[in-house]
C-alpha positions as CSV (number, residue, x, y, z in Angstrom):
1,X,-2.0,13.8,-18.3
2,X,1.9,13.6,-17.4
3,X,1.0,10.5,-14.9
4,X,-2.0,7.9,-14.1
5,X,-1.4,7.9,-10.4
6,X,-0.1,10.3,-7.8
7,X,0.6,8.8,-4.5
8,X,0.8,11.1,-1.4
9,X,1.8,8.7,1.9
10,X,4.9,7.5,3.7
11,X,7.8,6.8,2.0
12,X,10.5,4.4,3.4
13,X,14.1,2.8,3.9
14,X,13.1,-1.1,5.3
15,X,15.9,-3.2,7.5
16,X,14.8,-6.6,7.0
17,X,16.2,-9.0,9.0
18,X,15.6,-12.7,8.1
19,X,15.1,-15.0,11.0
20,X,16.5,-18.3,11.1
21,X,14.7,-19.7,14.5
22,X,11.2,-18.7,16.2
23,X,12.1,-14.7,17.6
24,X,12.6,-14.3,21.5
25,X,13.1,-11.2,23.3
26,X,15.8,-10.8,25.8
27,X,18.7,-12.8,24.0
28,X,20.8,-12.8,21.0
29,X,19.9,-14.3,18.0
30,X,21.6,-14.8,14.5
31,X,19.5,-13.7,11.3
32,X,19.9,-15.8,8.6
33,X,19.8,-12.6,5.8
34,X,19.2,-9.2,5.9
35,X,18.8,-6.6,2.4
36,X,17.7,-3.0,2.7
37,X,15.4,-1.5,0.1
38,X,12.6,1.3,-0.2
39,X,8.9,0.7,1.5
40,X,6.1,2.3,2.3
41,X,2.2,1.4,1.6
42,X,1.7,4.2,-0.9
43,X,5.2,4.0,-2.1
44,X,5.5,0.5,-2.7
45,X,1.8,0.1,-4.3
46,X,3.4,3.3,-7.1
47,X,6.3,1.0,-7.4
48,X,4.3,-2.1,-8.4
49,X,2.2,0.1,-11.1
50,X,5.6,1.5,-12.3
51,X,6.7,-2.4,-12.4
52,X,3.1,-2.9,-14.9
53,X,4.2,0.2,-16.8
54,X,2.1,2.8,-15.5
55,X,3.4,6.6,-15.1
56,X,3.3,7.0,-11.6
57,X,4.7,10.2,-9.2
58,X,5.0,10.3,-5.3
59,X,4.8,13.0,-3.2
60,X,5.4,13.2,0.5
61,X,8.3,14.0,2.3
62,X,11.8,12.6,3.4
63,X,14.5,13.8,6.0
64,X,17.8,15.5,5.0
65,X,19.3,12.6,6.5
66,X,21.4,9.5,4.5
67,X,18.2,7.7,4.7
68,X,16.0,10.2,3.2
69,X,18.8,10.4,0.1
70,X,18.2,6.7,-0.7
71,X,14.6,6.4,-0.1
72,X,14.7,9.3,-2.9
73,X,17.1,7.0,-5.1
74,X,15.1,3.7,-4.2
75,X,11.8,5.8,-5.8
76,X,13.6,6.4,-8.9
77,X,15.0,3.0,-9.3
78,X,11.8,1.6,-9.4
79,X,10.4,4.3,-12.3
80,X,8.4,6.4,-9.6
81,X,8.8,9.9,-10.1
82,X,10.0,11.7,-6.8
83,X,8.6,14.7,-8.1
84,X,6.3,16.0,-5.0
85,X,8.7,14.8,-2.7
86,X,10.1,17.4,-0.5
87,X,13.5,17.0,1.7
88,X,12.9,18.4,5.0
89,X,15.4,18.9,8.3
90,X,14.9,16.0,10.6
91,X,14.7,12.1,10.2
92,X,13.6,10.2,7.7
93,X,10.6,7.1,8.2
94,X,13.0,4.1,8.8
95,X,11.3,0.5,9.8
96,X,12.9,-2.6,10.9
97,X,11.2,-5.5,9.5
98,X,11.8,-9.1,11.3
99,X,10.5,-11.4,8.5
100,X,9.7,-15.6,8.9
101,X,10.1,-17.4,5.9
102,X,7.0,-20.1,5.8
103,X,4.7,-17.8,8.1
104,X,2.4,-15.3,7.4
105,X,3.3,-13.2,9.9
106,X,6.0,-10.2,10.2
107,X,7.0,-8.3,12.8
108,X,7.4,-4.4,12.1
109,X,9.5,-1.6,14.1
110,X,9.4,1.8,12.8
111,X,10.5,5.2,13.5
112,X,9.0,8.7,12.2
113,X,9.7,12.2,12.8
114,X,6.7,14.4,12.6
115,X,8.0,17.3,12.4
116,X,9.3,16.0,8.6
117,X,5.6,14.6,8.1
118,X,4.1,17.5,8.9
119,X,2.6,20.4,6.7
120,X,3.9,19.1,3.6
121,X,3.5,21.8,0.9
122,X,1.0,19.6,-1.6
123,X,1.0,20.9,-5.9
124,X,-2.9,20.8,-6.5
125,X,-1.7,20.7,-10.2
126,X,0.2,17.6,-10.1
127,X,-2.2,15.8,-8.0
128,X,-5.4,17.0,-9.9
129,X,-4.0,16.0,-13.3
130,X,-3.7,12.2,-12.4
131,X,-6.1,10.0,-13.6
132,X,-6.1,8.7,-9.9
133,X,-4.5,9.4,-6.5
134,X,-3.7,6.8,-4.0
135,X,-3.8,8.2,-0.2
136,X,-2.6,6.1,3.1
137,X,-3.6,7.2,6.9
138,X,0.5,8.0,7.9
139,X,-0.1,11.6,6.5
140,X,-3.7,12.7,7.4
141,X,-3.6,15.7,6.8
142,X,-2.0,15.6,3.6
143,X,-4.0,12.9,2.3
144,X,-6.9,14.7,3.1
145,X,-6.4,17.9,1.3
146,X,-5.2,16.0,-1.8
147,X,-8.0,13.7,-1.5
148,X,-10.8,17.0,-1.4
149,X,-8.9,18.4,-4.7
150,X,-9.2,15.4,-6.3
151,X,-12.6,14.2,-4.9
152,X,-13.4,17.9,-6.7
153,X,-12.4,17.2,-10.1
154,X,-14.5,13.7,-10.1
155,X,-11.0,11.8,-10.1
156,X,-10.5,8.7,-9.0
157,X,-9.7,8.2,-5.2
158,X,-8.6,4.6,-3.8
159,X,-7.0,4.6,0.1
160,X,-4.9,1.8,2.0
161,X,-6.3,1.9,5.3
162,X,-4.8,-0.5,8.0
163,X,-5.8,1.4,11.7
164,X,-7.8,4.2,12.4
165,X,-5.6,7.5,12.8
166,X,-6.2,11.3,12.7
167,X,-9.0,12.4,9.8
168,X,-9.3,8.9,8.7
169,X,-13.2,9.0,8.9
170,X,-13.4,12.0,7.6
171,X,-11.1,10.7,4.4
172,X,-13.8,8.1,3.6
173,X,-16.3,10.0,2.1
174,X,-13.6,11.7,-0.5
175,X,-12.6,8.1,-1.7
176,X,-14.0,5.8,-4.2
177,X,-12.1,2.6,-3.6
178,X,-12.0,2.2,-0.1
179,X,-9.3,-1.0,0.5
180,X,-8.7,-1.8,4.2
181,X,-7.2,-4.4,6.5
182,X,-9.6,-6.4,8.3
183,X,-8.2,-4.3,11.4
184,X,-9.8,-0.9,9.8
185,X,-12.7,-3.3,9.2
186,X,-13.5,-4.2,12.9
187,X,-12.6,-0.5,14.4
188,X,-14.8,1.3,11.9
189,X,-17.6,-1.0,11.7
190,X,-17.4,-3.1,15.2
191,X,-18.1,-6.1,13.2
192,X,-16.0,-8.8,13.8
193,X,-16.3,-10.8,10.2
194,X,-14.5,-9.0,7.5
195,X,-17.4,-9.6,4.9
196,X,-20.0,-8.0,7.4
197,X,-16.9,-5.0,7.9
198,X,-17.6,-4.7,4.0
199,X,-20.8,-4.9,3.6
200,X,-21.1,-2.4,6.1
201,X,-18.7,0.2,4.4
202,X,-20.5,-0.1,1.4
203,X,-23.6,0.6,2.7
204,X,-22.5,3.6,5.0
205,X,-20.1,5.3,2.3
206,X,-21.7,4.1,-1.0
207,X,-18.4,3.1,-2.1
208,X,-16.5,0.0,-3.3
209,X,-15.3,-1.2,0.0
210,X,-13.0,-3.8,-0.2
211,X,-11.7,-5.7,3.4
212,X,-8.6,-7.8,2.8
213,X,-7.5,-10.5,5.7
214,X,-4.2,-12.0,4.4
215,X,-4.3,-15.8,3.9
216,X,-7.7,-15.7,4.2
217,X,-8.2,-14.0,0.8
218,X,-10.6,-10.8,0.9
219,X,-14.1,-9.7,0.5
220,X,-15.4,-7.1,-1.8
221,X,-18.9,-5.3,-1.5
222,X,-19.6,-3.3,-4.7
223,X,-22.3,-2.1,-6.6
224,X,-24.9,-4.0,-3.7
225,X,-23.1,-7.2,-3.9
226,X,-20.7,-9.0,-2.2
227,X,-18.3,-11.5,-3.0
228,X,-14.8,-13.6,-1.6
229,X,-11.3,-13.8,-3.2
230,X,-9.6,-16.2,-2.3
231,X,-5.7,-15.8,-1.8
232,X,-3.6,-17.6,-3.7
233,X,-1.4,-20.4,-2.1
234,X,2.5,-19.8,-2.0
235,X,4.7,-21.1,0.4
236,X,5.8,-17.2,1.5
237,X,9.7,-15.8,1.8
238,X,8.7,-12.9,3.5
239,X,5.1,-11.1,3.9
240,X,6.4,-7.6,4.1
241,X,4.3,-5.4,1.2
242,X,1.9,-7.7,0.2
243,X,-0.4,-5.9,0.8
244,X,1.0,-2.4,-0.7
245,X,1.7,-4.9,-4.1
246,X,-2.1,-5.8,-3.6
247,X,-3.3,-2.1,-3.9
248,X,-0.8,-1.0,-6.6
249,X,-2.0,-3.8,-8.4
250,X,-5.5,-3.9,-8.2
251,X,-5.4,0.1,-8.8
252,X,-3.4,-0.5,-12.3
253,X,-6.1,-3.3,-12.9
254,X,-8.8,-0.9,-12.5
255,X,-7.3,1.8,-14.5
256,X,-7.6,-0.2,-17.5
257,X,-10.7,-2.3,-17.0
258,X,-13.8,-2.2,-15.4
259,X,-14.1,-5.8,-14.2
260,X,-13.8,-5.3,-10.5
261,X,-13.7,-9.2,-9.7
262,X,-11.0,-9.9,-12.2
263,X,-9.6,-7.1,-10.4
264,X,-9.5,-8.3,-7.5
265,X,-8.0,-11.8,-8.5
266,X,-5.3,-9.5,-10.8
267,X,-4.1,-8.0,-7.0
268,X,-4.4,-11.3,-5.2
269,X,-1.6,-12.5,-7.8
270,X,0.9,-10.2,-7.7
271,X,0.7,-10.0,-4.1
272,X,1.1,-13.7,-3.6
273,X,4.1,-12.9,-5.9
274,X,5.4,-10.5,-4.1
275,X,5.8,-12.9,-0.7
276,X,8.2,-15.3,-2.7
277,X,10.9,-12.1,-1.9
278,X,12.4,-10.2,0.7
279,X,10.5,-6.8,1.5
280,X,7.9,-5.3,-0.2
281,X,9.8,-4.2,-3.2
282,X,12.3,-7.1,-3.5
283,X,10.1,-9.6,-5.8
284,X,8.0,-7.0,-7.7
285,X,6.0,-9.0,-10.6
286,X,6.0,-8.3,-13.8
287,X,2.4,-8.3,-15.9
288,X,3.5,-12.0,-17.4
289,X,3.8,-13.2,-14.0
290,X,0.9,-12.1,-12.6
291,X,-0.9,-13.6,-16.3
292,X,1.1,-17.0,-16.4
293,X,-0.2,-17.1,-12.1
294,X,-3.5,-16.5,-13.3
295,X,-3.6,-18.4,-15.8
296,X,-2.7,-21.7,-13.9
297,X,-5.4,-20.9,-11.1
């Protein structure tokens, strides 16, 4: 196999802007930093399992703008192979992130052109001889045709879900590791508690549902159990990513063990990492970090 995961999802350029005082609206306000880099839930979770070693390729789709050129050059930098991306006329996905260091809370402003995102020309080769494919909900119907060729050849399918958009529902049945924000939780489910949101998942979909609620830690329902992990406590930087890093990471974990608790705990880490940087990509662990972090727990 010429990779372990394929990704097919959004691909990004990220202004983060740091603020130095509680945001207002309606008046001008100095940032304290500001760094640029490459985001994205599906591309940043490929970087982080490029980061562990893995042989990971993205595919997707970028504008023929100066954006679109660096999000390109920002894949390769991080060892992610561009290799299903496609440059299309039109805009790129650009977001302006307005990160708080010591909260975990960010505030996120993005821009998309659909005509870019839309009708992407997939190769059922590349994504079919993955070991797995990661999927988001920004490219629905792109994820969802990669998601039936792989769901086809008994391949491994994990998705990040954070809302409900187009063809999500009808995504969940193609995926095995179904990893969602406590957000996706409560709209699918209408249960308010995120461990109710996964039990219910798991019953519905017969799938490992895991429901992930920041700070809070997350809560797995697998194989007719349930259990909580509990976040790891860092005094965050910036919480832009974490949870992309978390997926990445707990896909790589996967891949080459079966322990889905350890798992779980193996994501946790690196995302806590991760919020000691700027951006999603800008404190990427390394496998001894996320071990030595363990290790201490």
């Amino acid at each position: 196999m010429a990779y372990d995961v394929v990704g097919v999802g959004i691909a990004s350029l990220d202004l983060i802007g740091v603020a130095g005082v509680e945001p207002q609206f309606g008046i001008k306000q100095a940032l304290a930093g500001w760094v640029e880099m490459g985001g994205g839930p599906v591309a940043t979770a490929m970087a982080t399992m490029a980061r562990f070693g893995a042989r990971v390729a993205m595919a997707g789709a970028v504008g023929d703008d100066s954006y679109g050129a660096r999000i390109l050059a920002e894949l390769r930098a991080c060892g992610v192979d561009p290799v299903g991306m496609h440059v299309r006329p039109g805009a790129s996905h650009v977001a302006f992130v307005l990160a708080e260091p010591g909260r975990d809370r960010r505030t996120v402003f993005f821009h998309q052109d659909r005509a870019v995102l839309t009708d992407i020309p997939l190769d059922r080769g590349l994504i079919t001889s993955a070991r797995a494919l990661a999927i988001d909900t920004h490219l629905p119907e792109a994820a969802l045709q990669a998601a039936r060729w792989m769901h086809a050849t008994g391949g491994l399918v994990m998705i990040d879900a954070e809302r409900v958009r187009e063809n999500t529902l009808e995504l969940l049945p193609l995926c095995d590791l179904l990893v969602v924000s406590a957000q996706f939780g409560r709209e699918v489910t209408g249960l308010e508690a995120p461990w109710d949101a996964a039990r219910a998942l798991h019953t519905r979909y017969g799938r490992l549902a895991l429901v992930t609620a920041g700070a809070e830690g997350s809560w797995c329902a697998h194989e007719g159990e349930l259990f909580h992990t509990p976040a790891f406590e860092v005094e965050p930087m910036d919480t832009t990513g974490a949870g992309d890093v978390f997926h990445g990471a707990f896909l790589y974990a996967l891949l080459n063990s079966s322990d889905v608790r350890r798992a779980v705990r193996f994501a946790s880490a690196a995302a806590a990492i991760s919020c000691k940087g700027l951006g999603g990509r800008g404190n990427l662990p390394t496998l001894g970090e996320v071990e030595q972090l363990l290790g201490a727990a």
